[in-house]
C-alpha positions in Angstrom: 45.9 -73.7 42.3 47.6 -76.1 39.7 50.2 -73.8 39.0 47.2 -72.4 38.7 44.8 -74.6 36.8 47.4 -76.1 34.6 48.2 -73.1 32.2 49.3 -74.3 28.8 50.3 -70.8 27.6 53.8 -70.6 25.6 54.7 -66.9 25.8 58.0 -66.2 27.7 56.1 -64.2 30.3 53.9 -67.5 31.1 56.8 -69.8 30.6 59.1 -67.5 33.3 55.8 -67.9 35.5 56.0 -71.9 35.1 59.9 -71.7 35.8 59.5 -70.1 38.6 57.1 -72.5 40.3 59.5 -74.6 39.0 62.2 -73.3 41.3 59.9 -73.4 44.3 59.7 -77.2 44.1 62.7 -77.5 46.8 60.7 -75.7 49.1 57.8 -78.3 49.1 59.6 -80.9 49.5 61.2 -79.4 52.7 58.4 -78.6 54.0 57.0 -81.8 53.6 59.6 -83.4 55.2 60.0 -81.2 57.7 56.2 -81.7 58.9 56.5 -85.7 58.5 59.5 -85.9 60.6 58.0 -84.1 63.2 55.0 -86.0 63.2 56.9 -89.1 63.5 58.8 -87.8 66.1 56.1 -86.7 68.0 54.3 -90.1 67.7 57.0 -92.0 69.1 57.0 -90.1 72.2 54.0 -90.1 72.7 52.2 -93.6 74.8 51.6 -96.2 71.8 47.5 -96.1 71.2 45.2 -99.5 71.6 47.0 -100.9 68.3 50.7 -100.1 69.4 52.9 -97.8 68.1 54.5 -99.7 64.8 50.3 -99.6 62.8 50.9 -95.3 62.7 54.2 -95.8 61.9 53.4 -97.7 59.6 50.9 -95.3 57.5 53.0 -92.2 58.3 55.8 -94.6 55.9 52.7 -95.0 53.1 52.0 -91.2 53.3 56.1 -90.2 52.9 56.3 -93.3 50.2 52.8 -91.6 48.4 54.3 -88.4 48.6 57.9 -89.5 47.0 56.0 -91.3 44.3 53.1 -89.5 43.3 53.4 -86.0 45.1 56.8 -85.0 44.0 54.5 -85.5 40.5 51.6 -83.7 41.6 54.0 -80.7 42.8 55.6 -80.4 39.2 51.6 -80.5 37.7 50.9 -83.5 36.9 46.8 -83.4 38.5 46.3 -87.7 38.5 49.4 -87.9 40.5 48.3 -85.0 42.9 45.0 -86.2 43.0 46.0 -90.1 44.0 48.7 -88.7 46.2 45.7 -86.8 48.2 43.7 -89.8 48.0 46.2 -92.1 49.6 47.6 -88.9 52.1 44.1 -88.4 53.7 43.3 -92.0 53.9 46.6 -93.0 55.7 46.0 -89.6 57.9 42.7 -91.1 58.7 43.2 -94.2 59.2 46.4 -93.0 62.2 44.0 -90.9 63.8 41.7 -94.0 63.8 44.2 -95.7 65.5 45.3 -93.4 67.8 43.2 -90.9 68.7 45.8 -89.5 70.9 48.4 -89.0 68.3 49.7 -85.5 67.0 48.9 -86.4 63.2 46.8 -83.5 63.3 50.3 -81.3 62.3 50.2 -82.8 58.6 46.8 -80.7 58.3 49.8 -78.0 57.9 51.3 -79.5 55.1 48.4 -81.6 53.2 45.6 -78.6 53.1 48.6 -76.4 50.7 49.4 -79.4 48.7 45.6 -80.3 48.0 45.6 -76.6 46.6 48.6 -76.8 44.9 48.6 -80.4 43.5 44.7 -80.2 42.2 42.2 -77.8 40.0 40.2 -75.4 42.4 36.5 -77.2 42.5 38.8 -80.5 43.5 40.4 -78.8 46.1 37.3 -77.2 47.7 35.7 -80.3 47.4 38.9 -82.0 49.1 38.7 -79.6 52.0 35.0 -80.4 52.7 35.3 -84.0 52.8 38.5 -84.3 54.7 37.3 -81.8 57.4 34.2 -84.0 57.7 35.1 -86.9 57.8 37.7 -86.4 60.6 34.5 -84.7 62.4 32.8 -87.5 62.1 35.7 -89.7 63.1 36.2 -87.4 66.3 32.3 -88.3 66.7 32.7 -92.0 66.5 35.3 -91.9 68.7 34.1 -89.4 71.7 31.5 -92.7 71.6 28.4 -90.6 69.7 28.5 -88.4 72.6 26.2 -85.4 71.9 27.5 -82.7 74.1 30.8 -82.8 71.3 29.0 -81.8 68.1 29.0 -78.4 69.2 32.6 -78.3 69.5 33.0 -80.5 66.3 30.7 -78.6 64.1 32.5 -75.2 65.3 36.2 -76.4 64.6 35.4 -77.8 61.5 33.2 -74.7 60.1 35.6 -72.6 61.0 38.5 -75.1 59.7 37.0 -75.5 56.4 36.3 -71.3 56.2 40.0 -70.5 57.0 41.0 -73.2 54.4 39.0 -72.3 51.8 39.8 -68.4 51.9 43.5 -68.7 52.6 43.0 -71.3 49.2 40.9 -69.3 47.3 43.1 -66.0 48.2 46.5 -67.7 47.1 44.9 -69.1 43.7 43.6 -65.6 42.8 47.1 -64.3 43.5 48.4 -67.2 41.3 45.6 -66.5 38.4 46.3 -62.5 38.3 50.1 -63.6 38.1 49.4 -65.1 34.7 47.0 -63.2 33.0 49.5 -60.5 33.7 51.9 -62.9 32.1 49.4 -63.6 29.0 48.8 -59.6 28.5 52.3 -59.4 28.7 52.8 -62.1 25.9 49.8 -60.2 23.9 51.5 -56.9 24.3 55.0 -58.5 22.9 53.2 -60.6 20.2 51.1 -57.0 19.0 55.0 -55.1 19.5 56.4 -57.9 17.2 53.4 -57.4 14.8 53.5 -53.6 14.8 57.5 -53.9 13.6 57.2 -56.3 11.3 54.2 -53.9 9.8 57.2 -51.0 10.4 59.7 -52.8 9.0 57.2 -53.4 5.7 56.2 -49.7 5.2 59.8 -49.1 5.3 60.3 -51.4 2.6 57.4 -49.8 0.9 59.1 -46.2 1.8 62.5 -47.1 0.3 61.2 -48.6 -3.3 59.4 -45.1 -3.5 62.4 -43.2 -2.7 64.5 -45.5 -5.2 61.5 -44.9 -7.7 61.8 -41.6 -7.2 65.8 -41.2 -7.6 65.4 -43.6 -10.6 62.9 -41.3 -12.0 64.6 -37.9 -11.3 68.3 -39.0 -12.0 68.5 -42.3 -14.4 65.1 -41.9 -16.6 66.3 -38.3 -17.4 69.6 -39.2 -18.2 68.4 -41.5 -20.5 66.1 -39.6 -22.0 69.4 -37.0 -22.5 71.4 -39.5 -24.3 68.2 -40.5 -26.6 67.8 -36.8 -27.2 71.8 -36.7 -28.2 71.8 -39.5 -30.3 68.9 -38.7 -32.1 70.7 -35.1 -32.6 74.1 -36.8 -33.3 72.5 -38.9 -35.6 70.8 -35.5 -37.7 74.0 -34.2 -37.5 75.9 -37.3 -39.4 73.2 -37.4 -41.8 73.8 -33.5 -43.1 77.3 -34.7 -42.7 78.4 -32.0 -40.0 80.9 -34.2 -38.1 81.8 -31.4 -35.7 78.2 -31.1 -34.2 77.9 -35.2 -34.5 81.3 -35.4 -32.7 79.6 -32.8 -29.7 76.8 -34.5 -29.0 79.1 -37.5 -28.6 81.0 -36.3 -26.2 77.8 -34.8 -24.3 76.4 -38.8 -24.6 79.5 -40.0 -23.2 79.6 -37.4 -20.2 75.9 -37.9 -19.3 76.2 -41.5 -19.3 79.4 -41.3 -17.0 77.1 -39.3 -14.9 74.6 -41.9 -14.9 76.6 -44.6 -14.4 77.4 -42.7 -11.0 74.1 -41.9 -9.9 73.3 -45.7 -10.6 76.4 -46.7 -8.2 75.7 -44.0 -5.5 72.0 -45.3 -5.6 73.1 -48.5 -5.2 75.5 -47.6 -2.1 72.4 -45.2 -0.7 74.7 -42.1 -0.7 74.8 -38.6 -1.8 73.6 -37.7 -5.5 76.5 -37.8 -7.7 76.5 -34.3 -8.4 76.7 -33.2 -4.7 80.1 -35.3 -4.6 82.8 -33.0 -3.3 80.4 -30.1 -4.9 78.4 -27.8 -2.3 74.5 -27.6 -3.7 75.1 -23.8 -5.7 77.8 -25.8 -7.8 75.5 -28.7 -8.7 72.9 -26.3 -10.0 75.3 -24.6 -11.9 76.9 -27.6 -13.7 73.4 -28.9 -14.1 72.1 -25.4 -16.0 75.4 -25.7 -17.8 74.4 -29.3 -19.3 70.6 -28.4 -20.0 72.0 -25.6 -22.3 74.7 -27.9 -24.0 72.7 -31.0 -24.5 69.5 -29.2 -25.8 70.3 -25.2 -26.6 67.8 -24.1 -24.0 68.7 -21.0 -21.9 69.6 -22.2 -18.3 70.4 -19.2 -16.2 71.5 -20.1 -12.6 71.7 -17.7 -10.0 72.4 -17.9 -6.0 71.5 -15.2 -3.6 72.1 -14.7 -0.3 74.5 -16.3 2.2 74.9 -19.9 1.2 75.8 -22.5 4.0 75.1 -26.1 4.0 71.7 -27.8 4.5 72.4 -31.3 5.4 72.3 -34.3 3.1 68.4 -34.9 2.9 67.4 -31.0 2.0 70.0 -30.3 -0.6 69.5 -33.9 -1.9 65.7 -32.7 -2.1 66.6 -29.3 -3.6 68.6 -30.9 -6.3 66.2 -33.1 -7.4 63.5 -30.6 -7.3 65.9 -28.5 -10.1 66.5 -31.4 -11.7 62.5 -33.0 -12.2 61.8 -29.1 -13.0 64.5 -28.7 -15.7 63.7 -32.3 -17.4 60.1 -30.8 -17.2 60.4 -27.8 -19.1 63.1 -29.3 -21.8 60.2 -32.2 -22.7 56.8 -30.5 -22.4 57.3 -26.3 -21.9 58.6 -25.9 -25.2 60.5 -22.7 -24.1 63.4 -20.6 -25.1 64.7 -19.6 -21.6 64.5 -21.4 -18.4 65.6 -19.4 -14.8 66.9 -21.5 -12.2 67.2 -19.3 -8.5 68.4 -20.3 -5.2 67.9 -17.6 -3.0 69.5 -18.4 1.2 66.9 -16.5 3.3 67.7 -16.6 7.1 64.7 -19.1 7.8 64.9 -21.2 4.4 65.8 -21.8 0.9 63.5 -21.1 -1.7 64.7 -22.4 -5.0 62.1 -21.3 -8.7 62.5 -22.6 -11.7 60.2 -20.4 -14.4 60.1 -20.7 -17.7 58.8 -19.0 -20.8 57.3 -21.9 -22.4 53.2 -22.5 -23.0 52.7 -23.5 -19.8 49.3 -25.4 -18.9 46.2 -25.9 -17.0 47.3 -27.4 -12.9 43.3 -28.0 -12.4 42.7 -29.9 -15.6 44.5 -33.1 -13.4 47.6 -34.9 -12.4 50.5 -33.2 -13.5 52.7 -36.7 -13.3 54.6 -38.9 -11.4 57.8 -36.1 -11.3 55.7 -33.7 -9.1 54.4 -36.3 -7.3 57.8 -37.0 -6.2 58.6 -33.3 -5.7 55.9 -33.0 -2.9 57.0 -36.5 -1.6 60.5 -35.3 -1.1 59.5 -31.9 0.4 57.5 -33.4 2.8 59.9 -35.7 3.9 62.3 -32.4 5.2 59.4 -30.1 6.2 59.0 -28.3 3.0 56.3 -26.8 0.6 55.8 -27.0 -3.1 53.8 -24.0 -4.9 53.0 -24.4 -9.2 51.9 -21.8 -10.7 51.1 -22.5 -14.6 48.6 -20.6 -17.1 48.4 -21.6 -20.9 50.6 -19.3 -23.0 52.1 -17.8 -19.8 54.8 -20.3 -18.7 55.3 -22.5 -15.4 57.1 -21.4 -12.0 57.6 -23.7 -9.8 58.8 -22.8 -6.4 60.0 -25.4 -3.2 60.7 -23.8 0.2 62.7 -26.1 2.6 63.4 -25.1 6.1 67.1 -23.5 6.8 69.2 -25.9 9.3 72.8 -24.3 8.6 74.8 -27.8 9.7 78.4 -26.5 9.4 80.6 -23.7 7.8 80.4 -22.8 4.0 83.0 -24.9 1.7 82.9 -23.4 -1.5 81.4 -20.0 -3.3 79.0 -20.4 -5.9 79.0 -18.1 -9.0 76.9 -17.7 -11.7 76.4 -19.1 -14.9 74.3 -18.0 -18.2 
């Protein structure tokens, strides 16, 4: 069996099945000793042979000196030491039962047949069991003085010697085998469970810069693009030398980029968007109607229905940024006087519209950008729909439906601001 056939796996599964033949080691050498000593004892009670006594003794010292040397070896796998420790073993066995025919030597069958299988590769051990079950037949042979009537007998003892020992050896080394390719497919399946995180762990990676992208794009590219639009204004102002208006749009840079700022620092921490800080979601939206209409004159009207309760962190963080891509929409591309922002609490969901007036445009002539793209991301990620409806001339509506999970009691009352 070689532990069987010398396995040179390194998985923990295969190395646990190595340290545990490991631990069995005490148990061979027990055995072994056990056997010998009972050999020996045997043999000297026994009557001496033709040679005397101290000849068997003698071999039954090189057998226990073989084994001490070379088989403790062969037991923890090394094969050259097993295989000369089997070599010297069945020689020295022989050569007692050569000398003695009487002797009980026979008992160290009991302990040398497991140790061939265990020390040596299977073919070496079959091969093993042949030759040492032969060539005590013929010995017995020799010694009954070529007598024919005993090759029955011999012939008969040995098959069924050599049948017993090979199937109790074969049996034990299949055993052994199916103990470690269990042990390998148990490796395999912790080495494709290792790959199959780290391939988790780098789509979340992947997942988390889209959702950064995304809260850069909905939060920090449009305030930006606020305080360009208010310098730019502030700057117009100056110039027609209306210091009043200038000073406004001053004060509207300074507040956006406080807000910014903010967003930047809650990004960074992975919390809450600014605006829902110590705000329920119906406040957010009204503050950020009441900023569209300061910072660019456009008509924000913001109106809640229904019973509002909070969603949870992830849906009203959705929401929000749904109003938010919508609104920066419409005050770069719609071109519109009047934008309507609803928020309607249904019993089953929250449906929150944002139409406007403006010139609208084609949704089949082709991508309608990265900001919608994100929309639908963000929906999808809390079980919600997106629906645009656009025609040129006619205005845009769009429209986001997130499932209702009412997580706690309402904090605050929105109202309603024009």
């Amino acid at each position: 069996m070689s532990e069987p056939d010398h396995v040179t796996d390194t998985g923990d599964s295969s190395a646990d099945l190595v340290a545990m033949w490991r631990r069995q080691e005490p148990f061979w050498h027990a055995v072994f000793a056990a056997v010998w000593v009972a050999a020996v004892v045997v043999a000297l009670l026994d009557e001496p042979g033709p040679s005397g006594r101290w000849p068997s003794l003698l071999l039954f010292a090189v057998i226990a000196a073989a084994y001490a040397v070379l088989g403790v070896r062969g037991i923890r796998q090394d094969e050259r030491a097993g295989l000369a420790y089997q070599v010297l073993a069945w020689g020295a066995l022989l050569g007692i039962q050569a000398l003695d025919p009487g002797t009980e030597s026979w008992m160290l069958y009991f302990v040398l047949f497991p140790q061939l299988w265990a020390m040596v590769r299977v073919r070496w051990a079959a091969v093993g069991t042949v030759l040492a079950l032969a060539a005590f037949g013929v010995l017995r042979f020799v010694q009954s003085g070529f007598d024919r009537q005993i090759v029955g007998p011999i012939l008969v003892s040995s098959v069924i010697s050599l049948a017993v020992s090979l199937a109790l050896g074969l049996f034990i080394n299949r055993i052994v085998q199916e103990a470690h390719t269990r042990a390998r497919t148990i490796d395999e399946l912790r080495a494709t469970q290792a790959r199959l995180a780290a391939v988790e762990r780098d789509r979340g990676v992947q997942d988390e810069r889209e959702r950064i992208s995304r809260e850069i794009h909905d939060t920090l590219a449009q305030g930006f693009t606020s305080v360009v639009a208010l310098a730019r204004a502030a700057d117009s102002a100056l110039a027609r030398g209306d210091e009043a208006t200038a000073r406004e749009r001053l004060g509207l840079i300074e507040r956006t980029a406080v807000d910014n700022l903010a967003e930047a620092r809650l990004i960074v921490a992975e919390l809450t968007p600014g605006h829902l800080q110590s705000r329920t979601l119906a406040e957010a939206l009204l503050r950020l109607g009441e900023a569209v209409t300061s910072e660019t004159g456009l008509h924000a009207d913001v109106r809640v229905s229904g019973e509002p309760a909070p969603l949870g962190g992830a849906a009203e963080v959705v929401l929000l940024r749904t109003a938010q891509e919508a609104l920066s929409n419409v005050r770069r591309h719609a071109a519109a006087a009047r934008v309507d922002v609803a928020l309607a609490y249904e019993p089953e969901r929250v449906v929150l519209s944002v139409s406007d007036d403006g010139r609208g445009f084609d949704p089949g002539e082709g991508s309608t950008g990265f900001g919608l793209d994100g929309v639908r991301a963000r929906a999808a990620e809390v079980g919600g729909t997106v629906d645009l409806r656009s025609d040129p001339g006619a205005g845009t509506c769009l429209r986001l439906e997130v499932p209702r999970v009412d997580v706690g009691p309402v904090l605050a009352s929105p109202g309603v601001a024009r």
